[in-house]
mmCIF file as gemmi writes it, N, C-alpha and C atoms, coordinates in Angstrom:
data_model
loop_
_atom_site.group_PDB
_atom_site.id
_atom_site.type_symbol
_atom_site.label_atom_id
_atom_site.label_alt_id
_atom_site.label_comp_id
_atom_site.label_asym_id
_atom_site.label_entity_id
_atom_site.label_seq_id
_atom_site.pdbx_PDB_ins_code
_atom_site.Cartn_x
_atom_site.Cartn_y
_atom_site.Cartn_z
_atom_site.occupancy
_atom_site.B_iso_or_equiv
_atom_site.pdbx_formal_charge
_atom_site.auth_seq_id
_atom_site.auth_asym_id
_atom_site.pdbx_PDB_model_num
ATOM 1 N N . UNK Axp A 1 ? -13.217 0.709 3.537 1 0 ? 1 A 1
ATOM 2 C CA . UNK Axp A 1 ? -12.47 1.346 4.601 1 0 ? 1 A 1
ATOM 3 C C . UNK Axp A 1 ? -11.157 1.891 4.032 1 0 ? 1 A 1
ATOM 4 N N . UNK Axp A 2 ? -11.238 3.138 4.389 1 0 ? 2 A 1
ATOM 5 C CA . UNK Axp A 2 ? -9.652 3.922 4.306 1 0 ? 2 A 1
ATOM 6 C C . UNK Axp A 2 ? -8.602 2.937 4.838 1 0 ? 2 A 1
ATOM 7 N N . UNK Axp A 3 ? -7.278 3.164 4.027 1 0 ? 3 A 1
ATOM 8 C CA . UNK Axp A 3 ? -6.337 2.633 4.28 1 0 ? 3 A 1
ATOM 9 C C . UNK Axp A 3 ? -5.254 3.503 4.352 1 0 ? 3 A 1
ATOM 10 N N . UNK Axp A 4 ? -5.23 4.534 5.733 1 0 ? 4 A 1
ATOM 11 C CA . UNK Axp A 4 ? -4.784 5.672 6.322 1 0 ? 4 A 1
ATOM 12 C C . UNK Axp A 4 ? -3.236 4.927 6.785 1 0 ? 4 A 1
ATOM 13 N N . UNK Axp A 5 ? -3.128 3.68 7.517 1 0 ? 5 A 1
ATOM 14 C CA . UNK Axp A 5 ? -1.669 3.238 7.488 1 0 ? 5 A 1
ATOM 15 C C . UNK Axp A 5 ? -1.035 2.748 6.317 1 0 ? 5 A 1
ATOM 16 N N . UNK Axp A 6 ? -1.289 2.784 5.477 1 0 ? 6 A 1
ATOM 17 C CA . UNK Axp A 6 ? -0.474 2.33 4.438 1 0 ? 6 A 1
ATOM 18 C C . UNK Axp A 6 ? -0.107 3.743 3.495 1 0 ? 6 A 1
ATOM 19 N N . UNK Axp A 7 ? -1.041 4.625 3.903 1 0 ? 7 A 1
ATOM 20 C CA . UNK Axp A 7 ? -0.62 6.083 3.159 1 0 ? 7 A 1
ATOM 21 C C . UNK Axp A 7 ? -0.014 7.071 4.459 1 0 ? 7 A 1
ATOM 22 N N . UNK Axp A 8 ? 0.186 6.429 5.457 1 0 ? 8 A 1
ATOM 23 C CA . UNK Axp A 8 ? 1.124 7.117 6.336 1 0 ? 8 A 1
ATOM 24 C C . UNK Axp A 8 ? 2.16 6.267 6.099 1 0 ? 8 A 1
ATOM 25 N N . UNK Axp A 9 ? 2.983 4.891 6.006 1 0 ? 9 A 1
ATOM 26 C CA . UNK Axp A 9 ? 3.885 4.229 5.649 1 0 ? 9 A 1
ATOM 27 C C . UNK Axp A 9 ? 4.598 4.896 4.581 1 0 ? 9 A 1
ATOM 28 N N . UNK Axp A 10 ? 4.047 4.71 3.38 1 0 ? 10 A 1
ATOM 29 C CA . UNK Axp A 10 ? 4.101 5.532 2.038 1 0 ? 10 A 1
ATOM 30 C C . UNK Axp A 10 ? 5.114 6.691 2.244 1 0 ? 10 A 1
ATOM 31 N N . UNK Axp A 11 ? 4.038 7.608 3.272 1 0 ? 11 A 1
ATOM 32 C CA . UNK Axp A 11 ? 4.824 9.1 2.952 1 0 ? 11 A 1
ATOM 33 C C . UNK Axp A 11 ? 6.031 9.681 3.873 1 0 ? 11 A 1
ATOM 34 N N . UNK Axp A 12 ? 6.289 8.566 4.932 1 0 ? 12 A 1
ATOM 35 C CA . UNK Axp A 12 ? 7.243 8.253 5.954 1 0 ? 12 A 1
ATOM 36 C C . UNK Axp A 12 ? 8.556 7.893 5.245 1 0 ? 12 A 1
ATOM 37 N N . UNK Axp A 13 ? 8.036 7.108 4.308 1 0 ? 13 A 1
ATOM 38 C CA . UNK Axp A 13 ? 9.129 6.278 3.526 1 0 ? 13 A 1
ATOM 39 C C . UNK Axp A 13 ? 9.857 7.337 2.459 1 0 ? 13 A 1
ATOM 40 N N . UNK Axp A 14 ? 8.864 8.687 2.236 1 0 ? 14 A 1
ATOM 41 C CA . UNK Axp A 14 ? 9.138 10.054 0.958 1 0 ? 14 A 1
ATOM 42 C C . UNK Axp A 14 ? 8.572 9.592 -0.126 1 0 ? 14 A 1
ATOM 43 N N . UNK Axp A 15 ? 7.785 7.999 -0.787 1 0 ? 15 A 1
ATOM 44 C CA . UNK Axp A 15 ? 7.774 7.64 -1.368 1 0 ? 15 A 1
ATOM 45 C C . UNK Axp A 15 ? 5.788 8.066 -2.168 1 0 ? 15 A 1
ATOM 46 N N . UNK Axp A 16 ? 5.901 8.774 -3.378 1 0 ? 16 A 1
ATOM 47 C CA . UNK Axp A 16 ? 4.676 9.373 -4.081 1 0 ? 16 A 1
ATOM 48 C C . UNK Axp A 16 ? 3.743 7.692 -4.247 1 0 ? 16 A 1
ATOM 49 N N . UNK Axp A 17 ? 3.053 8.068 -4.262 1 0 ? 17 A 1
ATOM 50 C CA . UNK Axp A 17 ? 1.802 7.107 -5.117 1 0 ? 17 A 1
ATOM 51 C C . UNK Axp A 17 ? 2.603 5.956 -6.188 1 0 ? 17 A 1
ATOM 52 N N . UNK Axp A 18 ? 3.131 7.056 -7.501 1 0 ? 18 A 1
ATOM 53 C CA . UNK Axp A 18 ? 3.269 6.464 -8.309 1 0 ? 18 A 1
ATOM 54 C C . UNK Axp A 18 ? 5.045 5.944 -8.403 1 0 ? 18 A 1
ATOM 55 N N . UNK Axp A 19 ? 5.824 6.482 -7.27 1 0 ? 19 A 1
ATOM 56 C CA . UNK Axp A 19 ? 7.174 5.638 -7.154 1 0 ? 19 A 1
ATOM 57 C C . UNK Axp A 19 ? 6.661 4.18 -6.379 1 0 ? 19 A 1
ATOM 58 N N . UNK Axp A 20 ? 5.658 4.25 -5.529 1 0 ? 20 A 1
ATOM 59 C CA . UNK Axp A 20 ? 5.351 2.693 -4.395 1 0 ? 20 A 1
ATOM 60 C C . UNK Axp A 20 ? 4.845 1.846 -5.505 1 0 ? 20 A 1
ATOM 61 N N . UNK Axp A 21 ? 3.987 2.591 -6.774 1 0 ? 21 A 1
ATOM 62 C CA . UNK Axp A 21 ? 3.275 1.591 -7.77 1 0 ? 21 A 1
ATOM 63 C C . UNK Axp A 21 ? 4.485 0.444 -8.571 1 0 ? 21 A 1
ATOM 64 N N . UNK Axp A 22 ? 5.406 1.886 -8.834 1 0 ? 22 A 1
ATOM 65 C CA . UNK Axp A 22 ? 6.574 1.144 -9.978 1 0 ? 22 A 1
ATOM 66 C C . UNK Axp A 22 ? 7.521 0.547 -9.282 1 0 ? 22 A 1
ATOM 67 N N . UNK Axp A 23 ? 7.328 0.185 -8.091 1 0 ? 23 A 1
ATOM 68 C CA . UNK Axp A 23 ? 8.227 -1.065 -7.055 1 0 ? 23 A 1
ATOM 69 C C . UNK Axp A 23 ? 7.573 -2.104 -6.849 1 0 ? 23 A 1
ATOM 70 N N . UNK Axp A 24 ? 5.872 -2.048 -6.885 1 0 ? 24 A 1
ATOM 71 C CA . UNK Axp A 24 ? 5.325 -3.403 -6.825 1 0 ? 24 A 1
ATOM 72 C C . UNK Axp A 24 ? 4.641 -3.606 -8.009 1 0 ? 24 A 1
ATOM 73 N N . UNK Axp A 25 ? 4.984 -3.476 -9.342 1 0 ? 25 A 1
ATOM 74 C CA . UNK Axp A 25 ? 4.286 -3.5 -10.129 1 0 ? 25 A 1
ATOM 75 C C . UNK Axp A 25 ? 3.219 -3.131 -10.906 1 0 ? 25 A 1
ATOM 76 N N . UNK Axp A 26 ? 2.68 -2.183 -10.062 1 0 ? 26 A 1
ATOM 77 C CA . UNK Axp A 26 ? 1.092 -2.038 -10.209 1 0 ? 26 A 1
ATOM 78 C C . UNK Axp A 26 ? 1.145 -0.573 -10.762 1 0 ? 26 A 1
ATOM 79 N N . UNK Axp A 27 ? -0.45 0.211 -11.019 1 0 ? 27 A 1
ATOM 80 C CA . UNK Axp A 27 ? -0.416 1.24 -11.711 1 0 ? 27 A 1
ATOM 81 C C . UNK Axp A 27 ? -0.62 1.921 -10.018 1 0 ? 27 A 1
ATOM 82 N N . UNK Axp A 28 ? -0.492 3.785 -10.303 1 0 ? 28 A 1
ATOM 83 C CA . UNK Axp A 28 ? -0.7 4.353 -9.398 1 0 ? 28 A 1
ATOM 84 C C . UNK Axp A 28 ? -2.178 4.804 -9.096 1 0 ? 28 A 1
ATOM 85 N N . UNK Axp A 29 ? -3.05 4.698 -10.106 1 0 ? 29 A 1
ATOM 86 C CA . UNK Axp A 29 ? -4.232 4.367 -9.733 1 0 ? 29 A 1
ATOM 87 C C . UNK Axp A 29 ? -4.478 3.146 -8.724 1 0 ? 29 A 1
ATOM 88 N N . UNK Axp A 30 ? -4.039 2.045 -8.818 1 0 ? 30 A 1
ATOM 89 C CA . UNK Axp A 30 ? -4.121 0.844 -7.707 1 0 ? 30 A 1
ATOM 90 C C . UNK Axp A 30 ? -3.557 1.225 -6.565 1 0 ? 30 A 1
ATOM 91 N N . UNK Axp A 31 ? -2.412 2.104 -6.454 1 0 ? 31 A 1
ATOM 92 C CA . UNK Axp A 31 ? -2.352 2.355 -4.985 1 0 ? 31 A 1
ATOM 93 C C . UNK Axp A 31 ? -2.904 3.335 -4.651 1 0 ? 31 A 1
ATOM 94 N N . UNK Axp A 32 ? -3.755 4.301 -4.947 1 0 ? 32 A 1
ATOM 95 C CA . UNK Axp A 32 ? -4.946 5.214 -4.941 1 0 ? 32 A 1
ATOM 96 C C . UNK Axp A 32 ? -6.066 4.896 -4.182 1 0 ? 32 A 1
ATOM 97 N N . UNK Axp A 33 ? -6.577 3.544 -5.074 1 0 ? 33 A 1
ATOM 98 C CA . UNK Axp A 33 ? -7.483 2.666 -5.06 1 0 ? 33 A 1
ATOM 99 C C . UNK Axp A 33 ? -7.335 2.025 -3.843 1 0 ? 33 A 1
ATOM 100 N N . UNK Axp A 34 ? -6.14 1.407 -3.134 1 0 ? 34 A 1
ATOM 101 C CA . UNK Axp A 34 ? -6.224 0.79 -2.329 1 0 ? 34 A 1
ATOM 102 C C . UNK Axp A 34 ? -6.17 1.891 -0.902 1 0 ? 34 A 1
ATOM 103 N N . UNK Axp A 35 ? -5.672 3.109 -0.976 1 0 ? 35 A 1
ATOM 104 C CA . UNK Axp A 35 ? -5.541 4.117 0.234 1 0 ? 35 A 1
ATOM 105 C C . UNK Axp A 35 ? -7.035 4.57 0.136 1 0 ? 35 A 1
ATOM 106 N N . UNK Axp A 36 ? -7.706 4.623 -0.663 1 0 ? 36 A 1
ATOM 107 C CA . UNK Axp A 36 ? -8.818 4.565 -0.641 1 0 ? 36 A 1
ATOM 108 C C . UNK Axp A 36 ? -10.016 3.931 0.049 1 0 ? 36 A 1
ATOM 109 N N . UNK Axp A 37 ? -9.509 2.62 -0.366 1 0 ? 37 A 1
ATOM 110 C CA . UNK Axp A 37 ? -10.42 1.87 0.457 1 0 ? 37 A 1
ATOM 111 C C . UNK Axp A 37 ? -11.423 1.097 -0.916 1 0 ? 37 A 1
ATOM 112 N N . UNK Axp A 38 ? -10.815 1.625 -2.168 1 0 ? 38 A 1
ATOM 113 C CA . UNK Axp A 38 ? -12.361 1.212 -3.278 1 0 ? 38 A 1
ATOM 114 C C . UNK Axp A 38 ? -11.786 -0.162 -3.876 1 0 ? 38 A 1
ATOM 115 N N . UNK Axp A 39 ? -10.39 -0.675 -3.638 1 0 ? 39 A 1
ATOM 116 C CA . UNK Axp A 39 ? -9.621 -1.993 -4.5 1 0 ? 39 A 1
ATOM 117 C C . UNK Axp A 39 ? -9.177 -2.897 -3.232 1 0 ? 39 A 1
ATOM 118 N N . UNK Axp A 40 ? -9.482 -4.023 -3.261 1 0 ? 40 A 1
ATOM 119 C CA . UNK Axp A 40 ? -8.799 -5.366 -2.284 1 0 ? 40 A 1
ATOM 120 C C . UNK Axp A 40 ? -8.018 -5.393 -2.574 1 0 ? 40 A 1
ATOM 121 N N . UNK Axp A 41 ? -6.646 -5.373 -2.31 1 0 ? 41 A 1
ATOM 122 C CA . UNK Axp A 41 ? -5.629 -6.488 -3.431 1 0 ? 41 A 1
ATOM 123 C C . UNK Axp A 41 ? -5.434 -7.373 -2.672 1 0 ? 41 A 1
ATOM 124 N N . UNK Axp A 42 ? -4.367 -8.71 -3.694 1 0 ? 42 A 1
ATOM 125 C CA . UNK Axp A 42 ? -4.171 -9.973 -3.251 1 0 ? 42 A 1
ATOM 126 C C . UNK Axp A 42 ? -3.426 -9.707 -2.619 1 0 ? 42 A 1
ATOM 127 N N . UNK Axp A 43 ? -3.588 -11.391 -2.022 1 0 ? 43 A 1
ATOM 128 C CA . UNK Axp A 43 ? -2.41 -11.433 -1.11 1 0 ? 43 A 1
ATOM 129 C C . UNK Axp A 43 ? -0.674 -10.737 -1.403 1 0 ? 43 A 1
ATOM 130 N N . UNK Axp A 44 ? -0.351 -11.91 -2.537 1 0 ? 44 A 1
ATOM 131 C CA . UNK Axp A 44 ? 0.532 -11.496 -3.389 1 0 ? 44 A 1
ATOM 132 C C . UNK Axp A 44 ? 1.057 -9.521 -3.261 1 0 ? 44 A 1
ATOM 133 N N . UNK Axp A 45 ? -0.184 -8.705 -3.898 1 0 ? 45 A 1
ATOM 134 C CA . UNK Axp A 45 ? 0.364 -7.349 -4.067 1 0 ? 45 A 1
ATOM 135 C C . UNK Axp A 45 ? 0.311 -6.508 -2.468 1 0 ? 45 A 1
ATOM 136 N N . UNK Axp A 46 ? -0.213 -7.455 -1.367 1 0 ? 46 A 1
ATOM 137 C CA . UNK Axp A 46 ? -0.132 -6.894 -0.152 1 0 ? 46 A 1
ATOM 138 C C . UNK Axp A 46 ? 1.184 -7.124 0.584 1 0 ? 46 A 1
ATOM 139 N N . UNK Axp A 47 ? 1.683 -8.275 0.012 1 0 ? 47 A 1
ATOM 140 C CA . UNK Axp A 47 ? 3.146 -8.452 0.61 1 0 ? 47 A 1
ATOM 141 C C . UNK Axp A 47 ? 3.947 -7.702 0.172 1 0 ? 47 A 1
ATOM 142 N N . UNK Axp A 48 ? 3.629 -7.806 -1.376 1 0 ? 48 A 1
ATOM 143 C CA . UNK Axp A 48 ? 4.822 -6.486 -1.798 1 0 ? 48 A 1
ATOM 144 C C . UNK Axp A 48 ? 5.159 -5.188 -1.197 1 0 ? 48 A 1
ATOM 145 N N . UNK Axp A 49 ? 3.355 -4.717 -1.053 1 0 ? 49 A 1
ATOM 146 C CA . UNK Axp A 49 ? 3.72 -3.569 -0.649 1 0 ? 49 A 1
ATOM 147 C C . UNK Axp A 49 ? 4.459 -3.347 0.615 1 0 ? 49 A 1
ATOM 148 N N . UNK Axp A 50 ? 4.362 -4.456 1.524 1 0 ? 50 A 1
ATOM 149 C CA . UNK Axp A 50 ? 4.684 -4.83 2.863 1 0 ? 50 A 1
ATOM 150 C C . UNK Axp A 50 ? 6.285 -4.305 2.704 1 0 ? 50 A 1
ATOM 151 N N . UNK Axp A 51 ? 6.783 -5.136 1.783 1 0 ? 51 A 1
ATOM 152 C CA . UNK Axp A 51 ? 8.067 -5.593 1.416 1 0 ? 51 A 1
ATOM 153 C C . UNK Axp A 51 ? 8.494 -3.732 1.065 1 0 ? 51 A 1
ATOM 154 N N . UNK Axp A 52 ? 7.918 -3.185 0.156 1 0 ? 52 A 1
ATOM 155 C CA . UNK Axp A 52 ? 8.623 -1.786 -0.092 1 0 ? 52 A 1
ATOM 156 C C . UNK Axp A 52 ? 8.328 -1.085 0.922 1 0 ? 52 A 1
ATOM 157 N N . UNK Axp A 53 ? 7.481 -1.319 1.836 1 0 ? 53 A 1
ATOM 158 C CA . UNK Axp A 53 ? 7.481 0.03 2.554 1 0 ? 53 A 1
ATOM 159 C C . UNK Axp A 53 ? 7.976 -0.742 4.091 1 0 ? 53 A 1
ATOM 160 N N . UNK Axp A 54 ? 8.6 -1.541 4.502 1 0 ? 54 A 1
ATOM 161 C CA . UNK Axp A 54 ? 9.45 -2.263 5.461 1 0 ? 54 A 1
ATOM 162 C C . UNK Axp A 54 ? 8.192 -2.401 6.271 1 0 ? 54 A 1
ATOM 163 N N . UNK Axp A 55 ? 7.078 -3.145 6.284 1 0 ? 55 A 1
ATOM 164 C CA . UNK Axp A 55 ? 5.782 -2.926 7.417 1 0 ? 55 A 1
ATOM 165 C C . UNK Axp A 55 ? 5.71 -4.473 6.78 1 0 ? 55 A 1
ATOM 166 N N . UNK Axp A 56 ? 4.962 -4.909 8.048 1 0 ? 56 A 1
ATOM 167 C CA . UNK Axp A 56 ? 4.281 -6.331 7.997 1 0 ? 56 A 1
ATOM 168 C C . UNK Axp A 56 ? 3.144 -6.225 7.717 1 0 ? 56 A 1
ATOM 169 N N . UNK Axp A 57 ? 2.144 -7.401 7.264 1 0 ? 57 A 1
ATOM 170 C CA . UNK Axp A 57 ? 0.781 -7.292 7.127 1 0 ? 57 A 1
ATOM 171 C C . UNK Axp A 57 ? -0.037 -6.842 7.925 1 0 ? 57 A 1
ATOM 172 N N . UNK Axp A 58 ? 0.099 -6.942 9.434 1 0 ? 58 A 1
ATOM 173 C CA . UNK Axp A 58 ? -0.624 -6.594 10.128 1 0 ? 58 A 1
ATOM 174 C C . UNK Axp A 58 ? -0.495 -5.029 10.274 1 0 ? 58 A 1
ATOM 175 N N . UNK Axp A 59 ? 0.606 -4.709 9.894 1 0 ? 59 A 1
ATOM 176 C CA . UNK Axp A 59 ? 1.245 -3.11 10.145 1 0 ? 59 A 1
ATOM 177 C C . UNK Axp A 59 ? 0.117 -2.396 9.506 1 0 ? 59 A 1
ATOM 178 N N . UNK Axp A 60 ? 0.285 -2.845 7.754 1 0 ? 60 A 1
ATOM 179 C CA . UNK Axp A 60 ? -1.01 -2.422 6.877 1 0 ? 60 A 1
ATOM 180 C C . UNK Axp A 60 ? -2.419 -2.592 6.514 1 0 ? 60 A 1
ATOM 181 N N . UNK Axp A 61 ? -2.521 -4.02 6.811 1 0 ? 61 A 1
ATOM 182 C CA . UNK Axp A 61 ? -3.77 -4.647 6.325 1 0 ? 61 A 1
ATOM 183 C C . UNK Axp A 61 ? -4.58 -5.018 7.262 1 0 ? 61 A 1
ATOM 184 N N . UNK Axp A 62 ? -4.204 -5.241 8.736 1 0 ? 62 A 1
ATOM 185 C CA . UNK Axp A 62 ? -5.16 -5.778 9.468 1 0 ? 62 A 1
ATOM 186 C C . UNK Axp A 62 ? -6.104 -5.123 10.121 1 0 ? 62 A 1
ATOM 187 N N . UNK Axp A 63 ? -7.614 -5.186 10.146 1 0 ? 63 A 1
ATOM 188 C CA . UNK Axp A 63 ? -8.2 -4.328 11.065 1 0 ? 63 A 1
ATOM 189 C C . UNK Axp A 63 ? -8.721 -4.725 12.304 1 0 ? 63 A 1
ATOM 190 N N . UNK Axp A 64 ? -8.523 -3.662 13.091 1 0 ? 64 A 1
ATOM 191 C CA . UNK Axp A 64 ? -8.102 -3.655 14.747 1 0 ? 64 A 1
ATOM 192 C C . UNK Axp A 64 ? -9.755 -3.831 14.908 1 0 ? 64 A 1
């Protein structure tokens, strides 16, 4: 499943692919991967992203 709120968060925020990667660590292929829908990430790299883009888990990760 697409992960259409977390790449509307993203681009709300002005923030590219590969600036959200180099705030949580990860490559910009992984946040690709995850707006995609083709990579899980952990818990761990879901908070982060939570954390850079000011959204809670449920904001991004939960499905309705």
């Amino acid at each position: 499943m697409k992960n259409k709120r977390m790449k509307i968060a993203r681009v709300e925020r002005d923030l590219s692919q590969e600036q959200l990667a180099n705030k949580v660590g990860v490559t910009r292929q992984t946040i690709s991967m995850i707006e995609s829908g083709h990579y899980n990430p952990s818990l761990k790299l879901c908070l982060a992203i939570c954390q850079a883009l000011n959204r809670t888990l449920n904001d991004l990760f939960w499905e309705e």
